[in-house]
N, C-alpha and C positions, 0 to 999 in steps of 0.2 A: 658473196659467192663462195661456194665450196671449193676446197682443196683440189679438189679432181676435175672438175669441171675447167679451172684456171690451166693445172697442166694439160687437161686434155687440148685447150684451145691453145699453150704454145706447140704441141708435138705438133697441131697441125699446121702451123705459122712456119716451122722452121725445120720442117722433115728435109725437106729440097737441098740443103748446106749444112750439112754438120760442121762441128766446131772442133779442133784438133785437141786430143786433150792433154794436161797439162804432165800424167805418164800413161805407161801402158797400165790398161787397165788388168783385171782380175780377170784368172780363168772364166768362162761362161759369163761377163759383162762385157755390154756395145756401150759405147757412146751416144743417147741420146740426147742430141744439144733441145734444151729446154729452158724455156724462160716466160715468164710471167709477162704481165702488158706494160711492166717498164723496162723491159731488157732485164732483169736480175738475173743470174744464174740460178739453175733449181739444184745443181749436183748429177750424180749417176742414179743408174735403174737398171738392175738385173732386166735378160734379155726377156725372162720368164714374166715378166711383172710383178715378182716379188721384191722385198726390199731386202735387202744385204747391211749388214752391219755397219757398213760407212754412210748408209745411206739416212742411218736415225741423226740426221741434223734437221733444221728449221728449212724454210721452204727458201729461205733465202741464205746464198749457200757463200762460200768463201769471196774473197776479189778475184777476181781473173787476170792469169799471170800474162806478163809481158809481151805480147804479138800476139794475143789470141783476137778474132776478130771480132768483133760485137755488132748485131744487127738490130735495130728498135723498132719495133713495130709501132704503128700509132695507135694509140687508144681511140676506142670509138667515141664521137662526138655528131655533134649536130652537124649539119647542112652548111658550108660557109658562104661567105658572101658571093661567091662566083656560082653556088647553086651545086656543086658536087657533094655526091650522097659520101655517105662514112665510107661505105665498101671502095667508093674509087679512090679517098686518101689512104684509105688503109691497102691498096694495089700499091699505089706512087711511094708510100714506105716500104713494102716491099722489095721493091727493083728498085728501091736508092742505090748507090755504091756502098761496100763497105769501107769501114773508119777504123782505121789502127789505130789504136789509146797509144802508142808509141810513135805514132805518128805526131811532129809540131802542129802543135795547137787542136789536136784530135780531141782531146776533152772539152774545149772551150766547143768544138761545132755541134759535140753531143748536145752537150747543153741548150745550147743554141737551136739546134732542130728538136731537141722537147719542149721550149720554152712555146716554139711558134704552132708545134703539134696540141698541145697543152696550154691556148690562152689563158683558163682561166687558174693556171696554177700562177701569174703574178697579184692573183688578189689574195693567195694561200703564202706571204712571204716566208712561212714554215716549211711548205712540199716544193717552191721553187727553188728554196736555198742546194748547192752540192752540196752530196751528201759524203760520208766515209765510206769504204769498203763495198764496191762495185755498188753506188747508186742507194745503198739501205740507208733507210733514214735511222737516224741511231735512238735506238729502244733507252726510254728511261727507265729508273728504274722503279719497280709497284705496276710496270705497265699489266696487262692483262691479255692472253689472246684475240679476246676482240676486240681492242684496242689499236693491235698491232696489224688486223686484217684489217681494222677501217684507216689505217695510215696507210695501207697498201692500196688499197682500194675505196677510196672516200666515196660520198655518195653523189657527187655531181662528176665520177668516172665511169658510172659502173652505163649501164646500155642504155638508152631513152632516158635517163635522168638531163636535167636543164639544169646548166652553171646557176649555183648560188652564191654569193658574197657572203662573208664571216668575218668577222673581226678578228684579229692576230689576238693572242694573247699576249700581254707584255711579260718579256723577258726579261730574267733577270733581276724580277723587283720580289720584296717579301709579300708575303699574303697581307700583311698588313699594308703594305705600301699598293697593291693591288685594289685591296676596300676603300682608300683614301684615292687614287685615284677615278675608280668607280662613282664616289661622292661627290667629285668633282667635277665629272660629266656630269652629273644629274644635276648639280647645281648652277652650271651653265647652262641646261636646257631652256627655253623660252616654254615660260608659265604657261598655263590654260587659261586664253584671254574672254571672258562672255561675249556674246557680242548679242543672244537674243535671250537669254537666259532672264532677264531682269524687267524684258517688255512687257505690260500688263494693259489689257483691255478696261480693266476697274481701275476708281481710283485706288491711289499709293501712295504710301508715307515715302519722300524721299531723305534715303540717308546719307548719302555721299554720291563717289563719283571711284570709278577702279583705278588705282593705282598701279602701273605697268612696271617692268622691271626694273628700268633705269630708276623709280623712284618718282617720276611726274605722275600726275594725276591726268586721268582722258575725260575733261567734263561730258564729253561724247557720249561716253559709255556711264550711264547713272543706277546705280544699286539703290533697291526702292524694296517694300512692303508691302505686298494685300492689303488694303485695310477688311478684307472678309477674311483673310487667313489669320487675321489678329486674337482670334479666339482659339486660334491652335496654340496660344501658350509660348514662349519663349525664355531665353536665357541672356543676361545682360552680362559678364565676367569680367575680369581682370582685377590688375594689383592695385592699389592705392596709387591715386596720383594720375592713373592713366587715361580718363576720363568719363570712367561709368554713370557721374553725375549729371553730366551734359548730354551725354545720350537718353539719359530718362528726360533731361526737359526737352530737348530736342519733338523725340518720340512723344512727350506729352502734348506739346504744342501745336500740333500737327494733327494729333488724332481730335483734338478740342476744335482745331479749324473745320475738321470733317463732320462735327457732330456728334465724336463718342464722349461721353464722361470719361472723366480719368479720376483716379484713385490712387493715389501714395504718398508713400512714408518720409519725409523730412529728419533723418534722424540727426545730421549736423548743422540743418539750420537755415543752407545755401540754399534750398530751393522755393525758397520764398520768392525769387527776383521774377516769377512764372508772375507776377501780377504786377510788373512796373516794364517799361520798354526796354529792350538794351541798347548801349550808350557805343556809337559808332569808336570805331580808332582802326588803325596800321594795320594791327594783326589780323581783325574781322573782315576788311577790306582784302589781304592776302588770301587769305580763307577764301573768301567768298570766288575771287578770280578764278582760283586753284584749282576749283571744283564746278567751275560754271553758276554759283549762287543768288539771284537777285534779292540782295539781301538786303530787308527794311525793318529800322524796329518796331515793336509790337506784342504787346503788354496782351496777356489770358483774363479770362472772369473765374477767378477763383476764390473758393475756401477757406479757411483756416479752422481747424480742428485740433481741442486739446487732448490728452486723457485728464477725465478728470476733472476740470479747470485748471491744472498744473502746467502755469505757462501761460503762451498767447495762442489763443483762440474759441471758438466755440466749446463747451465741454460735451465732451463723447463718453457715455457711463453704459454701463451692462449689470441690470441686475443679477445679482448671487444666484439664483435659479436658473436663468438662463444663459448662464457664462460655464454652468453644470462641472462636473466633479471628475471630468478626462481631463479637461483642459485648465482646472484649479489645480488638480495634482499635477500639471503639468508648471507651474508658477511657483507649487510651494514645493516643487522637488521632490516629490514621495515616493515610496516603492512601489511594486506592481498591490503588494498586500494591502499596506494602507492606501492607495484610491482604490479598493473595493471595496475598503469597509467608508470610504467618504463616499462611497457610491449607495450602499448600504444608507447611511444618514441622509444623503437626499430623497432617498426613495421613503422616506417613513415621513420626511418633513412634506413630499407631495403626495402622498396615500392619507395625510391627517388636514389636512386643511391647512398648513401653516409657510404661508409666504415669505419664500427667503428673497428679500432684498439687497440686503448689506452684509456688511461681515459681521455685524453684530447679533444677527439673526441667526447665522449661521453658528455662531459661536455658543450662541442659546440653547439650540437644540443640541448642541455635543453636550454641555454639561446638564440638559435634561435626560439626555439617554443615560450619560453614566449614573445618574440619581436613580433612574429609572431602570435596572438591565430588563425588566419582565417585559417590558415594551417593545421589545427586539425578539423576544424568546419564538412567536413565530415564525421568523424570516432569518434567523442566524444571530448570533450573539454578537456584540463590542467590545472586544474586550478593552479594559483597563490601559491599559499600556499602550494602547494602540491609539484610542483616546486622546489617551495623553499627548503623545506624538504630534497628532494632527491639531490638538487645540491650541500646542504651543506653538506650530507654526503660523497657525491664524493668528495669535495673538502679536509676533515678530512682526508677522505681515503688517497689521494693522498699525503695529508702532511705528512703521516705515511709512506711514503717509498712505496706504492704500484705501485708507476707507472711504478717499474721496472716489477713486475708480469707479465704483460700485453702489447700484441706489439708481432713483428714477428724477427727470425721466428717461427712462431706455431708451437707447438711440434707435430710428428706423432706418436699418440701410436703402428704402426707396430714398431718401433721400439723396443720396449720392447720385443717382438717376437724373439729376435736371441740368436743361440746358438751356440757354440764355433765350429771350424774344426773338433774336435773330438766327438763332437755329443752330449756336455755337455749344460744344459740351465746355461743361462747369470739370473746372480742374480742382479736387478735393483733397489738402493736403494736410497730413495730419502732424502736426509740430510734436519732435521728440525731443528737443534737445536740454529740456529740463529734466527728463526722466533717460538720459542714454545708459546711466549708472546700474539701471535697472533692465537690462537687454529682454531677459525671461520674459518679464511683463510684458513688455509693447510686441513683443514677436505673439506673443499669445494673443494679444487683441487682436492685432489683426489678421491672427487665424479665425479667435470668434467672428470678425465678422465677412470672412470665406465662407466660413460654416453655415452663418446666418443668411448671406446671398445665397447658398445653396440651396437652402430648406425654404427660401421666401421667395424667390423670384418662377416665374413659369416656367415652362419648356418655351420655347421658341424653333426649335431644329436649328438649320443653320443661314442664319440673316446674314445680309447684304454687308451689314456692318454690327460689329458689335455694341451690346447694352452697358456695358461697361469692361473697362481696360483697368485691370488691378496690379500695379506694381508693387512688390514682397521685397524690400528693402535689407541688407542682411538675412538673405536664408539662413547663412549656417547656424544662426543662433537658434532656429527653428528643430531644426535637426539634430543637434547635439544634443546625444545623452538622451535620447528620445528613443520611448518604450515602444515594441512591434506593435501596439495596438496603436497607437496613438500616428506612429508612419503609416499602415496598411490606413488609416482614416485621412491623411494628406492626400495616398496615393489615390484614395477614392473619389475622395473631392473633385480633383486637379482631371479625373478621368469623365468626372460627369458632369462637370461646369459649366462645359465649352456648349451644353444642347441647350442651356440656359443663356446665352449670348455672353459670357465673361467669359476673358481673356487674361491669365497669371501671367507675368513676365518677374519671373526671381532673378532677383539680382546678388552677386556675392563675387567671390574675388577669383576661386578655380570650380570646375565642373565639380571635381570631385566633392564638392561639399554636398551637394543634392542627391540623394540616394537613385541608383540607378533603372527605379521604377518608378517616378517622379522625372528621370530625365527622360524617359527614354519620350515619354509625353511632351515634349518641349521641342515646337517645329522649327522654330527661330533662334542663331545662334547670331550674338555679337560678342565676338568675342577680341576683347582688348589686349595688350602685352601683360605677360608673365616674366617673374623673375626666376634663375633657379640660381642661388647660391650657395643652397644647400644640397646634398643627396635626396632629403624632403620635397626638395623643391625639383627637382629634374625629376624625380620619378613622378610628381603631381602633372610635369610638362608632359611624359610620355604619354600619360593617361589622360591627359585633355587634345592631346592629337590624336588620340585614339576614337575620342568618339564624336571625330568629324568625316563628312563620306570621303572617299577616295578623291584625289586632288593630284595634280601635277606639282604642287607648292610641296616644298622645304618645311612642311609647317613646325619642327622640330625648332629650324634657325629661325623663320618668322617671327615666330610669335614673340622671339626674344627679341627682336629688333626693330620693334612696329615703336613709331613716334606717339607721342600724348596726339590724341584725338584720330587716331588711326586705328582700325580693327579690319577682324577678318570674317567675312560676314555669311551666312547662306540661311537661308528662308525657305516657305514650300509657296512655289506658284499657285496660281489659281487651279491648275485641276490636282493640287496637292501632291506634286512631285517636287524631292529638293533643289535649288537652283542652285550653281557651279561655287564652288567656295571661288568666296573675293575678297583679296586684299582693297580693303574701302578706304579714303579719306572725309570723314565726316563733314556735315554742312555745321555751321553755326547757328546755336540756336538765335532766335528774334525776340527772345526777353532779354531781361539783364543775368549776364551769369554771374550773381553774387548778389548777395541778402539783399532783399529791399529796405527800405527805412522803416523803419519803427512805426511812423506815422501812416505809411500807407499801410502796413498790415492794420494796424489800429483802428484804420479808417473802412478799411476792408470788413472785418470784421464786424464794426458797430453797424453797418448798408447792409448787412444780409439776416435777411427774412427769416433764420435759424437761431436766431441768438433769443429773442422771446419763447423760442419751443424750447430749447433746452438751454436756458442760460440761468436758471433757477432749480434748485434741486429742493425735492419734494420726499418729504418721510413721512407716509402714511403708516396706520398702523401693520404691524406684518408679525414673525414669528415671536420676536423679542417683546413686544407687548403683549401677543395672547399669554405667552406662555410664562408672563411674570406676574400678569393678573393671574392666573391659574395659580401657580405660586403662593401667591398673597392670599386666593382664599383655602386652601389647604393648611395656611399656620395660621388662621385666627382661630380662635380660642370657638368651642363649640357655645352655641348660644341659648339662655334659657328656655327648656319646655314653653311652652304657651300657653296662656289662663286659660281653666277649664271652661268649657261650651256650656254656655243654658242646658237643659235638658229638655225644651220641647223638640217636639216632634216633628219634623219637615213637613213639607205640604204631599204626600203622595204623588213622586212624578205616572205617568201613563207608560203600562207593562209596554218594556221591548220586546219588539218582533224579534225570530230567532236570527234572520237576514241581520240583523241590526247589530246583534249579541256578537254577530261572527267577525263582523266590520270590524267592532271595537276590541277583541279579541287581537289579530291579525295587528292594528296601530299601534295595541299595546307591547306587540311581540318585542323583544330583543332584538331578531331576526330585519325587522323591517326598520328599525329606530337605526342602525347601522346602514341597508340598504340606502335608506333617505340620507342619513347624513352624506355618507357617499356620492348620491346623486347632488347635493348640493352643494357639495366641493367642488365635483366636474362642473357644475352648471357655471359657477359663479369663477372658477378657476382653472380649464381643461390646460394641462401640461402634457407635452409629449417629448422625450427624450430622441435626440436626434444623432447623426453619426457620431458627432461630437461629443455624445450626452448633455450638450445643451439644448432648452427648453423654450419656447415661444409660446405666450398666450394667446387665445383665438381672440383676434379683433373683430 
């Protein structure tokens, strides 16, 4: 409300009783008693309505001296309980008696009659406290004029406004001590509890059960998984130790009871026990209560898968052609330069007919091209040095035991597709822990064969349940140090997989290790406790609460204080919106958690139907034999002329037609001897370079 407006409404409140003034005034000034809608004093007013030099103070004017009278009008308010409009309290203020401030206890009834005029200044303990110097509440300092007019006039005084409630500001504390007690409300607040968030009409993988503030678990309330949203991809996280092992068997065990295949990576060893029962005790029993569990053991129909034959299981090989020259230079560590020109050498090795199998093939054709530069001179040169580079890291590689990796026969990832007679998926695990020294490698494989599900399996759109569920064990090894082409080809994968029925779930230790177009695809979070003991680590904590949706949770103090087998969990429903972040306590898985025997993988292994396809490895001929016979007849020695011919005369064959002449003309071209040989490369070996730049032959 305006300056004039306020005085205008006390001249008309209190024209009726002027107020004596404290001297006589100045030539041509009256005493105009004025005052605002708390009683304040406004000062004098030339009779003319101009202002006068005593008159340039603030609108609230000195204290008022000793016997002057003070009248308080009531401020306008609602209707009270007796049903009297404002106009009739504001009469009954009017014809109160006046109250001498020198009169005993004449301040306390002030008070007292604004406190009952003014209910809801007791919820303002700031505007009901007395104040100094006639009733002004006392200006900080930095205030601002409209500051000082909404302390005059706050907004639950002014006309037809309705009392609101405000929180006091605490006084008295630092601004620091302010944000610490702010934190401390908030952390008292009661959580945001689901109560329908997690119900699903489909089946669901169940993961636990919400853990409430006090720290008990409500088997009541059960946190569960789509098993159709399973192809949207997810994230498995946390530190070492916390449990991210047991939630893959968990999540394995569970998608195999429904019929999906599963797929992952074993890289220490533990998750072998997915094929023997788990062995009851105390802990499993608490567990299982805790969470509402009926929990029985119960052993999977699984796998074992080597690289290689390096280790226990079936051998998993990829031939050199079809494992292609992104994701070799991704293994032997090369610059963006040299995988173009290793890119360069495969394309000459599949433009000639020459089949790269092994590394030794591979190796063949580098030191033919460098014997060779003319052979490259259409399509770019090799140079020397660059060569060099790459031959010598095949050659490291190969002294490192890789040459068993590589060669036939090539694995088929339908394979991984089957599911037991009784309708259960096959859990496919692939044993790392004789090669973990070697991380590059194995994260590469089973990128090949992402890549190779990608290029080999149909479209499907979006089925009821997934074709296969692919656990990525150690992302970050995937990612590190990894060139833009080679990320924008994950990010592509990861985006076009899911209309093929497969479902990623990368697993690693903070979000931040997965690039954030890669996460941003990922609808499922479980995510485990974090440590920050470092600045490293508390800035990885901000950033991994940062990309969870909005939550009533702490997730800052959570995540530091979640027990082993405890995460914080949010999924996408069935119509693909995300469900409420929840503090979970995990089920137990129903295998054994911890290695199985020796003998039951052994045993496992020798029973399955894979071990005759590829438990034999096969070296047909390929690049390294053509091109050594080639070799071999270029340095033998030129061979004698041939004894001269009789000199009769042939029999007269019968004159060619001109059709005839053209024929053989045309076979005998250059033009067409290239042609053909080309066609008979395709026929007998069509390669097509995929996102990956790995290669599949047509079956």
């Amino acid at each position: 409300m305006r300056g004039a407006d306020v005085r205008r409404r006390a001249r008309r409140v209190h024209r009726a009783r002027p107020r004596p003034a404290r001297g006589p005034p100045r030539p041509g000034h009256v005493l105009h008693p004025r005052a605002d809608d708390h009683g304040r004093d406004a000062g004098l007013r030339p009779a003319d309505g101009r202002r006068g030099p005593r008159d340039r103070q603030p609108l609230l004017g000195p204290r008022l001296a000793a016997g002057a009278v003070v009248r308080r009008p009531a401020p306008r308010a609602r209707p009270d309980a007796g049903g009297r409009a404002e106009g009739d309290r504001r009469d009954d203020a009017a014809h109160a008696p006046a109250v001498r401030r020198d009169q005993p206890g004449g301040g306390q009834r002030d008070e007292a009659d604004r406190a009952r005029a003014d209910p809801v200044g007791r919820r303002h303990p700031r505007l009901a406290q007395p104040q100094p110097h006639g009733d002004r509440p006392a200006q900080r300092r930095g205030q601002t004029r409209r500051h000082r007019a909404h302390a005059r006039h706050p907004p639950h005084h002014r006309a037809g406004a309705a009392p609101c409630a405000r929180r006091a500001r605490p006084q008295g504390l630092h601004v620091r001590d302010r944000l610490g007690a702010a934190r401390q409300r908030h952390a008292r607040q009661e959580v945001h509890e689901p109560v329908k968030g997690y119900d699903f009409e489909g089946p669901a993988l169940e993961l636990g059960a919400l853990v409430r503030e006090d720290g008990t678990a409500d088997p009541s309330e059960r946190v569960r998984i789509p098993v159709r949203m399973m192809n949207r991809h997810g994230l498995v996280a946390g530190a070492t130790g916390t449990g991210k092992t047991k939630t893959l068997q968990l999540m394995a065990e569970q998608l195999a009871g429904q019929g999906v295949p599963v797929f992952l990576a074993d890289v220490k060893g533990d998750l072998s026990g997915l094929a023997s029962p788990g062995t009851p005790g105390d802990r499993i029993a608490r567990r299982a209560a805790d969470v509402g569990q009926d929990w029985a053991p119960e052993g999977c129909a699984t796998e074992f898968f080597s690289l290689g034959g390096v280790g226990e299981g079936i051998p998993l090989r990829a031939t050199m052609s079809a494992f292609g020259p992104t994701l070799l230079s991704r293994v032997l560590e090369l610059n963006e330069t040299q995988e173009s020109s290793l890119g360069l050498i495969f394309y000459f090795a599949d433009t000639h007919g020459l089949p790269l199998l092994d590394l030794k093939d591979l190796i063949a054709v580098i030191r033919y091209l460098t014997e060779t530069p003319e052979a490259l001179s259409g399509i770019g040169g090799l140079s020397a040095s660059t060569a060099g580079v790459i031959l010598r890291a095949l050659v490291n590689f190969q002294a490192q035991g890789a040459e068993a990796f590589f060669g036939e026969p090539e694995f088929d990832v339908h394979d991984l597709l089957r599911t037991t007679p009784d309708g259960r998926g096959v859990i496919s695990v692939l044993e790392l822990p004789a090669v973990q020294d070697r991380p590059q490698l194995f994260s590469t494989f089973l990128m090949w064969l992402l890549a190779d599900l990608f290029e080999t399996l149909p479209e499907v759109g979006d089925p009821d349940k997934p074709s296969l569920v692919f656990f990525f064990d150690e992302a970050h090894l995937l990612f590190e140090d990894a060139s833009k082409a080679f990320l924008r080809s994950i990010t592509q994968t990861v985006r076009l997989i899911r209309s093929k029925g497969v479902g990623v779930f990368f697993v690693t230790q903070t979000p931040k290790d997965v690039p954030a177009d890669v996460l941003a695809q990922l609808g499922a979070r479980v995510q485990h406790a974090l440590r920050a003991f470092t600045p490293q680590d508390a800035k990885a904590l901000k950033a991994t609460v940062s990309t969870f949706p909005a939550s009533s949770y702490d997730l800052e103090r959570l995540l530091t204080e979640l027990g082993i087998g405890e995460a914080v969990v949010t999924v996408l429903s069935e119509t693909g919106a995300p469900t409420p972040v929840t503090w979970t306590r995990l089920r137990a898985p129903r295998s054994l958690m911890a290695p199985s025997a020796p003998a039951v993988v052994r045993g496992a292994i020798a029973a399955s139907p894979l071990l005759s396809k590829y438990g034999t490895a096969v070296d047909r001929q390929s690049a390294y034999e053509i091109l050594t016979a080639r070799l071999a007849r270029q340095q033998e020695p030129e061979q004698e002329a041939p004894a001269e011919r009789p000199t009769e005369r042939p029999a007269e064959r019968p004159a060619k037609t001109p059709r005839q002449s053209a024929l053989e003309e045309m076979l005998a071209s250059k033009e067409f001897r290239s042609l053909a040989r080309t066609a008979a490369t395709a026929l007998g070996r069509e390669i097509t370079r995929t996102i990956f730049g790995t290669a599949r032959r047509r079956r």
